[in-house]
DRENPA-3360 file (N, C-alpha, C; in nm, 2 decimals, always signed):
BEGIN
1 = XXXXXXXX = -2.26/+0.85/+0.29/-2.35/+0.77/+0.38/-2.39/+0.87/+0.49 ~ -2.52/+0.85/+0.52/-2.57/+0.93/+0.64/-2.57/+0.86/+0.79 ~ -2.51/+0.88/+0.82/-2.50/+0.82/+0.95/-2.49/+0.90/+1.09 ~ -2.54/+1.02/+1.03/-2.54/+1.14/+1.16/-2.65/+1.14/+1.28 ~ -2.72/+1.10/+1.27/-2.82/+1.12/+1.37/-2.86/+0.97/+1.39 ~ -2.80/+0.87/+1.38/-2.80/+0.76/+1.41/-2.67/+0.71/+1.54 ~ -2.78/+0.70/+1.65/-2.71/+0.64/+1.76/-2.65/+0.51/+1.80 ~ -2.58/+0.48/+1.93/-2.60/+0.37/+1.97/-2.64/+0.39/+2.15;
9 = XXXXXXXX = -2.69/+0.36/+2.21/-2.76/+0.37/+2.34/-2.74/+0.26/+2.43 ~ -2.60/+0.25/+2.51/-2.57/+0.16/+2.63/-2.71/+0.12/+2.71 ~ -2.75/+0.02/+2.73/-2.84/-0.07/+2.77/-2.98/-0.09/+2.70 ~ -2.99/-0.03/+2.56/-3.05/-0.04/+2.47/-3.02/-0.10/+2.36 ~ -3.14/-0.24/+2.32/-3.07/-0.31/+2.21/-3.09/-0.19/+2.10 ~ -3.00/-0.26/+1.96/-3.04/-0.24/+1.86/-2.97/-0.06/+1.87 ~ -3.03/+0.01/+1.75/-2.95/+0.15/+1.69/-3.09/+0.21/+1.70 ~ -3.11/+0.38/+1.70/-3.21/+0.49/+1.74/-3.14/+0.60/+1.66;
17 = XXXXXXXX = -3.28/+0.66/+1.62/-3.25/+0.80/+1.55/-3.25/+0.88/+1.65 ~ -3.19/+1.01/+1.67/-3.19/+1.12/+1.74/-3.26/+1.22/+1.70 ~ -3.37/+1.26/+1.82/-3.46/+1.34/+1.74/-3.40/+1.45/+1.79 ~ -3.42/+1.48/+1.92/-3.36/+1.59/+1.97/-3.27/+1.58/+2.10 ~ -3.18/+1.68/+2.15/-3.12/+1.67/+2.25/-3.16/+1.76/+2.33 ~ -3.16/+1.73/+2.49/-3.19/+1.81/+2.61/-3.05/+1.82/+2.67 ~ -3.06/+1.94/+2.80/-2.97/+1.94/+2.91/-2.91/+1.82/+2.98 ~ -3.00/+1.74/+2.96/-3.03/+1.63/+3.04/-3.05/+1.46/+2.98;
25 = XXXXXXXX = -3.05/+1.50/+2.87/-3.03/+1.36/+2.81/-3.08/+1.39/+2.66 ~ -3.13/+1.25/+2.59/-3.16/+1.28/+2.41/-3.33/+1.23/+2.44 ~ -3.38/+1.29/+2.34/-3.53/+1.22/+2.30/-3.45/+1.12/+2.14 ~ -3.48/+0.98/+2.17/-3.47/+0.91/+2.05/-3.59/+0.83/+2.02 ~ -3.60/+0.76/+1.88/-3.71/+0.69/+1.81/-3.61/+0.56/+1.78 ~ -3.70/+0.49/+1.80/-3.68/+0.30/+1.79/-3.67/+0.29/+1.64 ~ -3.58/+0.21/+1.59/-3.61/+0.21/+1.45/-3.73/+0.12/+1.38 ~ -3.76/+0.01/+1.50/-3.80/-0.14/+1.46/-3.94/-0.09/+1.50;
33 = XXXXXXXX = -3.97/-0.02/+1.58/-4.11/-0.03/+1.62/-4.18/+0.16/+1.62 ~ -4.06/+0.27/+1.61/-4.14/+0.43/+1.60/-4.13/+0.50/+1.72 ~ -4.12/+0.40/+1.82/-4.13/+0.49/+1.92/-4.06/+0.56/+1.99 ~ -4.08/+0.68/+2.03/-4.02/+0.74/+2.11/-4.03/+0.77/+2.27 ~ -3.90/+0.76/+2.27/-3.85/+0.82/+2.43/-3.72/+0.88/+2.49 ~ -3.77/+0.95/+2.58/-3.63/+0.99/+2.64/-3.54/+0.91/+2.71 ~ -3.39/+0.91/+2.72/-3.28/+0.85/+2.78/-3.19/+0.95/+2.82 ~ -3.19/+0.94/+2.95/-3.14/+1.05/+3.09/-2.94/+0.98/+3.04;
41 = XXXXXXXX = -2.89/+1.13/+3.09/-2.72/+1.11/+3.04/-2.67/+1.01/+3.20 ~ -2.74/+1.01/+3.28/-2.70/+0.97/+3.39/-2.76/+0.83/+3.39 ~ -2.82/+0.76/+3.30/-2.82/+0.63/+3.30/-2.76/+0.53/+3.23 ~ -2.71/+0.62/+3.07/-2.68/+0.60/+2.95/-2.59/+0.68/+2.88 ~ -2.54/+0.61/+2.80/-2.37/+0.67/+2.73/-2.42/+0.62/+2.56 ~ -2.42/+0.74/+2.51/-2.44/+0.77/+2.39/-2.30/+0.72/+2.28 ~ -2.35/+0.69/+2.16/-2.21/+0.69/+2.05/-2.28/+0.74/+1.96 ~ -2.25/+0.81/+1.85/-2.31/+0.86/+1.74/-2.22/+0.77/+1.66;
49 = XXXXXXXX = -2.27/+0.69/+1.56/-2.21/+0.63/+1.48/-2.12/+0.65/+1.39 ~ -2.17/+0.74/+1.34/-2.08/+0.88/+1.27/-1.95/+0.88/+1.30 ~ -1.96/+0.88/+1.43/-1.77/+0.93/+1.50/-1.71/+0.77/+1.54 ~ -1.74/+0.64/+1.52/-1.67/+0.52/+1.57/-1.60/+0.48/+1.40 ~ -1.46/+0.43/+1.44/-1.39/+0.42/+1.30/-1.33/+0.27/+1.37 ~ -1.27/+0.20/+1.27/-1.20/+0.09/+1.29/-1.03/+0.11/+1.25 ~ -0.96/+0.07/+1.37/-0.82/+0.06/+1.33/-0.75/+0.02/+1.26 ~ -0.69/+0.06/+1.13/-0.59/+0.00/+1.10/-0.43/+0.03/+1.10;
57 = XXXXXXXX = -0.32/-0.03/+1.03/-0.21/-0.02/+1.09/-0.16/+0.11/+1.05 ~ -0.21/+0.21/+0.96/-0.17/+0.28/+0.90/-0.27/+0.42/+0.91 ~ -0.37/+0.43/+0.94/-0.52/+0.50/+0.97/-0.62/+0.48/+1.06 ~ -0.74/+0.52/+1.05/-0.89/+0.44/+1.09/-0.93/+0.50/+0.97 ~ -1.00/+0.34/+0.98/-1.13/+0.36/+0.88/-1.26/+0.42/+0.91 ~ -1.34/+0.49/+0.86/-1.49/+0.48/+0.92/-1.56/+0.37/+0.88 ~ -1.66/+0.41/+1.00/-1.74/+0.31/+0.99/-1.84/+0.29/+0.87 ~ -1.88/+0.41/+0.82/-1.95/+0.45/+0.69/-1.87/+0.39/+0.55;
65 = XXXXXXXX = -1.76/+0.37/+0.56/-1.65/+0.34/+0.48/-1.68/+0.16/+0.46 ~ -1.66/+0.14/+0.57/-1.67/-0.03/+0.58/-1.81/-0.09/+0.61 ~ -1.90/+0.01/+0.63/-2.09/-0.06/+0.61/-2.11/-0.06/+0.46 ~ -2.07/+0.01/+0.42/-2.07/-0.01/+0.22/-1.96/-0.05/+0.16 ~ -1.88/-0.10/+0.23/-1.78/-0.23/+0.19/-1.84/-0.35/+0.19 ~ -1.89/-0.41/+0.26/-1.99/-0.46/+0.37/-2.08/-0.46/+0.27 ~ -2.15/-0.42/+0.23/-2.27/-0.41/+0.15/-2.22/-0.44/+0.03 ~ -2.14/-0.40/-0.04/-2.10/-0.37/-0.19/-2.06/-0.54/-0.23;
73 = XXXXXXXX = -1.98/-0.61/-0.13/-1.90/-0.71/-0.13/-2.01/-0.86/-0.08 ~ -2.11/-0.80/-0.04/-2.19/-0.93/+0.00/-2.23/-1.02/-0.09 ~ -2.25/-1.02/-0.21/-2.29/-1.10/-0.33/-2.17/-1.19/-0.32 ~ -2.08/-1.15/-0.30/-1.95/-1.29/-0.36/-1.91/-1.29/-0.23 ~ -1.90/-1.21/-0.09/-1.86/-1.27/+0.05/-1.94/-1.20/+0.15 ~ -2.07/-1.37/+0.18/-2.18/-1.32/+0.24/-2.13/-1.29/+0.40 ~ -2.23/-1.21/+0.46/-2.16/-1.14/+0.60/-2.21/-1.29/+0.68 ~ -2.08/-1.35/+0.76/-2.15/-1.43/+0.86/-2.24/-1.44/+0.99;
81 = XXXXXXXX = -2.26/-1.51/+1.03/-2.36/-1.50/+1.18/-2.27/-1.47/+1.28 ~ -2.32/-1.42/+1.35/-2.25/-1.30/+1.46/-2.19/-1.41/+1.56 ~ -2.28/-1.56/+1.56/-2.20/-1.66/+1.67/-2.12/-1.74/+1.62 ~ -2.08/-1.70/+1.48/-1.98/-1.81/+1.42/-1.85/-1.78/+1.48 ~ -1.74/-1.95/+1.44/-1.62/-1.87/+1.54/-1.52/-1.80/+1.48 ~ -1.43/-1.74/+1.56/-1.38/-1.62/+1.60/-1.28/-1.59/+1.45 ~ -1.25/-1.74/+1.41/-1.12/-1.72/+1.33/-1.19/-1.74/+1.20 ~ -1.33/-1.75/+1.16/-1.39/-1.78/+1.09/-1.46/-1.57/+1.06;
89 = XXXXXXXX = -1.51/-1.53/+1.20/-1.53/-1.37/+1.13/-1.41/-1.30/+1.16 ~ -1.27/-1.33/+1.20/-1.16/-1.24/+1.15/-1.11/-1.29/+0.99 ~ -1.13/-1.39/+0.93/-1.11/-1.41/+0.84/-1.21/-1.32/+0.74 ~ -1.32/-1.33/+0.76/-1.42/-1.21/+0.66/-1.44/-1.09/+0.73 ~ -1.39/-1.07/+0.81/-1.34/-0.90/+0.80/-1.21/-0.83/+0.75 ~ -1.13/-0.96/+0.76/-1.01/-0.92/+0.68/-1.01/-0.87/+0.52 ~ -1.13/-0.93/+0.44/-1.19/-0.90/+0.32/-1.26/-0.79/+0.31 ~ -1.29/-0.75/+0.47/-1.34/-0.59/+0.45/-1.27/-0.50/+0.45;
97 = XXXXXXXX = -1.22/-0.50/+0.57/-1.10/-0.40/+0.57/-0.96/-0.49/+0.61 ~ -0.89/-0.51/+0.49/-0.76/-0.61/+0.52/-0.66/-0.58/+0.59 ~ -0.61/-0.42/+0.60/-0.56/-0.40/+0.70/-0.59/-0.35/+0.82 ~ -0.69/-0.36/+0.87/-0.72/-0.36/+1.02/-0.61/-0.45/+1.13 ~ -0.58/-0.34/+1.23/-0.51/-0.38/+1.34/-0.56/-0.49/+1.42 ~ -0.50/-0.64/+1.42/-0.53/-0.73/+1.50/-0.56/-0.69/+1.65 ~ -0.46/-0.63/+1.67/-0.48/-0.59/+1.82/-0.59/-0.53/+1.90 ~ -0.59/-0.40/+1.81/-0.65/-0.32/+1.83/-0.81/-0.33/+1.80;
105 = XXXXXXXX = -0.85/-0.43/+1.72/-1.02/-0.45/+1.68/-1.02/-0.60/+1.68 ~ -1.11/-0.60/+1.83/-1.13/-0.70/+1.90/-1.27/-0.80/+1.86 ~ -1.30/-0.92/+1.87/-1.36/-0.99/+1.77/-1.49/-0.90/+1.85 ~ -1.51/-0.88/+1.95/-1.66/-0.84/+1.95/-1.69/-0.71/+1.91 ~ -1.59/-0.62/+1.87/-1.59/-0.52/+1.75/-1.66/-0.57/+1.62 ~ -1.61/-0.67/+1.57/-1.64/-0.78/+1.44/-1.76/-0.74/+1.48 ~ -1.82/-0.88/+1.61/-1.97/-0.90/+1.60/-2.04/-0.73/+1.58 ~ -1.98/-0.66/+1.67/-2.06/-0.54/+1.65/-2.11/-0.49/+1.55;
113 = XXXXXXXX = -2.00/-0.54/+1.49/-1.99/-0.42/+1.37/-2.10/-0.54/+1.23 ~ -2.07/-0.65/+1.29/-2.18/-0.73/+1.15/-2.32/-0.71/+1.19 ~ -2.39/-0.69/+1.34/-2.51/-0.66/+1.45/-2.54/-0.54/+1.41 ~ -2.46/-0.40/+1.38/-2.52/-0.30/+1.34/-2.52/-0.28/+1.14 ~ -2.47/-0.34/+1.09/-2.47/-0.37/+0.94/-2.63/-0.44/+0.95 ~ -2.65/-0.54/+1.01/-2.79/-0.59/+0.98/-2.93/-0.58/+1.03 ~ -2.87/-0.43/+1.13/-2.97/-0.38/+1.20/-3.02/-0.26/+1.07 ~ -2.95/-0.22/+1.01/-2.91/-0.10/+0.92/-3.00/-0.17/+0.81;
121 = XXXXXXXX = -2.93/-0.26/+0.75/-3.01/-0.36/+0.64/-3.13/-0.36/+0.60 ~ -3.20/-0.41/+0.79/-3.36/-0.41/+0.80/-3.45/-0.30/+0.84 ~ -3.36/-0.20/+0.91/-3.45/-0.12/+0.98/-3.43/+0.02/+0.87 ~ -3.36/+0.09/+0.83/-3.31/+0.21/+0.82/-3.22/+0.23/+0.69 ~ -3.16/+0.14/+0.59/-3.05/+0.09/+0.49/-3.12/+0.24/+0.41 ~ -3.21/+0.26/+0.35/-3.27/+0.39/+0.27/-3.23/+0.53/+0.36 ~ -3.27/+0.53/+0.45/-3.19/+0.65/+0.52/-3.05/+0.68/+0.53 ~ -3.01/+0.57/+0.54/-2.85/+0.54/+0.55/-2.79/+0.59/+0.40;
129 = XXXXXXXX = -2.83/+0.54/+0.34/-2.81/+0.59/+0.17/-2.82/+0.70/+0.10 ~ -2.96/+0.75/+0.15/-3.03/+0.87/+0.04/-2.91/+0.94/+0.10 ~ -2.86/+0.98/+0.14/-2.71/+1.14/+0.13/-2.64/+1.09/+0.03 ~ -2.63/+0.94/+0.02/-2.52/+0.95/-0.04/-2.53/+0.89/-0.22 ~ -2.68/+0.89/-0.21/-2.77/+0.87/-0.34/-2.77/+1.03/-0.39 ~ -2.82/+1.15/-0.32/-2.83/+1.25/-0.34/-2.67/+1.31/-0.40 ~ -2.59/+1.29/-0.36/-2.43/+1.34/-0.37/-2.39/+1.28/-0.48 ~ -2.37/+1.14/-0.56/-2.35/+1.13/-0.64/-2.45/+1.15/-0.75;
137 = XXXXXXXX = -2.62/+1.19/-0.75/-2.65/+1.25/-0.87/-2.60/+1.39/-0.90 ~ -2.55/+1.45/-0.79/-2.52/+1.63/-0.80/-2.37/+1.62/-0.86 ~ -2.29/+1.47/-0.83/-2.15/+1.50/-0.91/-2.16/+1.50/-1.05 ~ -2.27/+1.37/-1.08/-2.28/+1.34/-1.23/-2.34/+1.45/-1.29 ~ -2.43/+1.55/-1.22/-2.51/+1.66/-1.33/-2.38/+1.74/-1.32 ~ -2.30/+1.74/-1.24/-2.23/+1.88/-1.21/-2.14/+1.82/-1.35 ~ -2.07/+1.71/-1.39/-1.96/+1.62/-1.45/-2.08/+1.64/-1.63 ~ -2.18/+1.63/-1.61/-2.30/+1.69/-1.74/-2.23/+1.83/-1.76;
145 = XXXXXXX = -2.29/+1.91/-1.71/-2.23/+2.04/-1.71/-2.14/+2.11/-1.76 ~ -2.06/+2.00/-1.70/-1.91/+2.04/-1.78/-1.85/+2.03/-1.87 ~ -1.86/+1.94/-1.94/-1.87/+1.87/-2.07/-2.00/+1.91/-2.18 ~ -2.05/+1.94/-2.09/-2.12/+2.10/-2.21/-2.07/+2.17/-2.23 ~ -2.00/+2.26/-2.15/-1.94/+2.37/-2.18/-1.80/+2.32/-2.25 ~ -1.73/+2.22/-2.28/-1.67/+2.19/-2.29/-1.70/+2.19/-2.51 ~ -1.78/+2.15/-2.50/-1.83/+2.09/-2.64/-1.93/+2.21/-2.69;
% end
C-alpha cells in the first residue's frame, strides 16, 4: 500500500497529497477538488499517514495493514457510520484488528480511522493500491521464473 505522500493537515478537513516541501512549510493538493496550496509549519502540524499505526497488546499495527483489512473484510462486515455508538464501532473494529489495546485506541481513533478509509475509498483508493498492485505482479513473474528454471 502507498501511503507515502499522503497527509493529514491539523485544521484541514479531509487527507492531501504532498507535492513538495519548503523551509517553511509543504505545498499540498486537495484530493476532492486539485487544488493546491501552501500550509505554513507555524499554523499547522502535519502526520504522514504512513508513520500513524494502531496499538495492540503485543505490537502496532499499521495503518496500511488495517485500511486493507478494512477493505478486504467489508463484503461480510460493512464499515459503520462514524456517528454510530461507541460500543457498536469498538465492536467492528475489534473484527479489524482484534487485538487492539482498549486503552490505548480511543473511539475517536475508530472514527478516524473509518473518516480516513472513506475519504481514501472516494477520493484516492487507486493511488493507494497501484504500489501495491505493482509488487504483487513482480512477485508472481518473479514465482513464473522460477519454476522455469526449475522444470
Amino acid at each position: 500500500m502507498k501511503l507515502d505522500n499522503i497527509i493529514s493537515v491539523s485544521g484541514l478537513p479531509g487527507l492531501h497529497k504532498l507535492i513538495a516541501t519548503r523551509p517553511n512549510g509543504l505545498l499540498i493538493e486537495s484530493f476532492d477538488n486539485g487544488k493546491r496550496q501552501f500550509v505554513s509549519v507555524r499554523k499547522h502540524q502535519f502526520t504522514p499517514l504512513v508513520s500513524i499505526g494502531i496499538y495492540t497488546y503485543t505490537d502496532v499495527a499499521g495503518i496500511d495493514d488495517v485500511l486493507m483489512k478494512i477493505d478486504s473484510t467489508q463484503a461480510e462486515n460493512p464499515v459503520p457510520d462514524v456517528n454510530d455508538k461507541a460500543d457498536n464501532l469498538r465492536a467492528w473494529f475489534k473484527t479489524i484488528v482484534a487485538d487492539h489495546d482498549d486503552d490505548r485506541v480511543h473511539i475517536n481513533d475508530i472514527r478516524k480511522v473509518i473518516k480516513w478509509y472513506t475519504f481514501l475509498k472516494q477520493y484516492a483508493w487507486e493511488m493507494v493500491t497501484a504500489d501495491s498492485a505493482t509488487e504483487s505482479v513482480a512477485e508472481v513473474v518473479e514465482e513464473v521464473k522460477d519454476e522455469e528454471k526449475e522444470i
